[in-house]
C-alpha distance (Angstrom), angle and dihedral (degrees) to the residues before:
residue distance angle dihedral
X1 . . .
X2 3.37 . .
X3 4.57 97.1 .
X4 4.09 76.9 39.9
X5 4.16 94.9 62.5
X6 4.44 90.7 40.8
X7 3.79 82.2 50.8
X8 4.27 94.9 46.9
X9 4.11 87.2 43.2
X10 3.57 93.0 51.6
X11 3.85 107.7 47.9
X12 3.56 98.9 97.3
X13 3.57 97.7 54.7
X14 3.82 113.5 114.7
X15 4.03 118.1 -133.4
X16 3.97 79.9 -128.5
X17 3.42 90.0 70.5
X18 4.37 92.7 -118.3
X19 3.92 97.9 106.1
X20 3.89 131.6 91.7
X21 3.14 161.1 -53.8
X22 4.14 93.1 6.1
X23 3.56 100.1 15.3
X24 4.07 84.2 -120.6
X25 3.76 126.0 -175.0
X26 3.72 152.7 -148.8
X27 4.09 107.1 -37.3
X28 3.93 86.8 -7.7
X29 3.86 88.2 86.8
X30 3.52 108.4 83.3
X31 4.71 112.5 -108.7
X32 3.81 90.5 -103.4
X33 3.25 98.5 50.0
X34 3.35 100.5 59.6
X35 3.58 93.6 43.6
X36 3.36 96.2 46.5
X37 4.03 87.9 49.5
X38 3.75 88.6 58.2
X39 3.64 99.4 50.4
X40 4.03 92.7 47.6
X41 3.67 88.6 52.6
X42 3.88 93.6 40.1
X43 4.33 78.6 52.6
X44 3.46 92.7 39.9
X45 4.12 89.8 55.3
X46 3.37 100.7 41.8
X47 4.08 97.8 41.7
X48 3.74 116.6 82.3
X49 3.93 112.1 -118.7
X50 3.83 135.6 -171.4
X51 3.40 92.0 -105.1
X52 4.53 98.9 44.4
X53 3.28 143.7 18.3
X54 4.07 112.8 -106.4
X55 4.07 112.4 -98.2
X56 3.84 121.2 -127.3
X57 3.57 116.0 -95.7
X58 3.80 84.2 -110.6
X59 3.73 94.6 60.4
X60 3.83 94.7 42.6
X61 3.95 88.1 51.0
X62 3.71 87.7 42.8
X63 4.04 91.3 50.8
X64 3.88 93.3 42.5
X65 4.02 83.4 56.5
X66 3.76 91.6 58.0
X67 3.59 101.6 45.8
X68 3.56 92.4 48.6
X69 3.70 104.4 117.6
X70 3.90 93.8 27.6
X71 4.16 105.2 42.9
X72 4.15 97.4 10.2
X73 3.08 141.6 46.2
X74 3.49 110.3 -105.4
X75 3.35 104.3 -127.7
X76 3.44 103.5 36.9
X77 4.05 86.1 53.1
X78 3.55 89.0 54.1
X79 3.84 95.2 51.1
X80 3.51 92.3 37.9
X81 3.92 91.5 58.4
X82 3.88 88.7 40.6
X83 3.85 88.8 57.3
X84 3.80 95.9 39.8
X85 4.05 85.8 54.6
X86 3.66 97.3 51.7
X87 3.94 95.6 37.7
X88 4.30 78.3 57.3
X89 3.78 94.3 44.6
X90 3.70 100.1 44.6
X91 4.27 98.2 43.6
X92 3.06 139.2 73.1
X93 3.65 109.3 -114.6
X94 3.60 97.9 -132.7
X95 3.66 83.8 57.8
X96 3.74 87.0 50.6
X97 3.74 98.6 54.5
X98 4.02 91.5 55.8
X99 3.57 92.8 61.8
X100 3.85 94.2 37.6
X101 3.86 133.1 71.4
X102 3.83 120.2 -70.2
X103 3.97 101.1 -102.8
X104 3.50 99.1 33.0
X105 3.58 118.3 160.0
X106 4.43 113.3 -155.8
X107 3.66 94.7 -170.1
């Protein structure tokens, strides 16, 4: 449990070095952090919330592209997106939407 709990208290550190709680950067912040800080902000964008309406999966993959370098890591954004794109081209969307939150919105 114990690389589990680094990787939890890490995730909202920003590969720019401006996130919390140590301000980390770059390849300081522990692998599963920053992948796990993607896919709660990829969540986060595409999952309607009391205070916004959910983005596309478009516009999330299009804002995960520019915050790479600043928010993400940039090569986990870029294979993140990559992945994303070929899940989209290769499924069925009904299929999609079962494994996807309630409202979401492909395009």
């Amino acid at each position: 449990m114990k690389g589990g709990v680094n990787i939890i208290l890490h995730h909202h550190e920003r590969w720019d070095g401006k996130g919390y709680p140590n301000k980390l950067k770059g390849e300081e912040i522990p692998l599963g952090s920053r992948i796990i800080s993607l896919a709660d902000s990829f969540d986060a964008m595409i999952s309607e919330r009391p205070y916004k309406p959910p983005m596309t999966i478009k516009e999330a993959l299009k804002e995960i592209q520019k915050q790479k370098g600043k928010q993400f890591d940039p090569k986990i954004a870029d294979k993140f997106c990559t992945l994303i794109e070929k899940i989209l081209s290769t499924t069925k969307k009904e299929e999609f939407k079962k494994y996807s939150p309630e409202n979401i919105k492909l395009e």
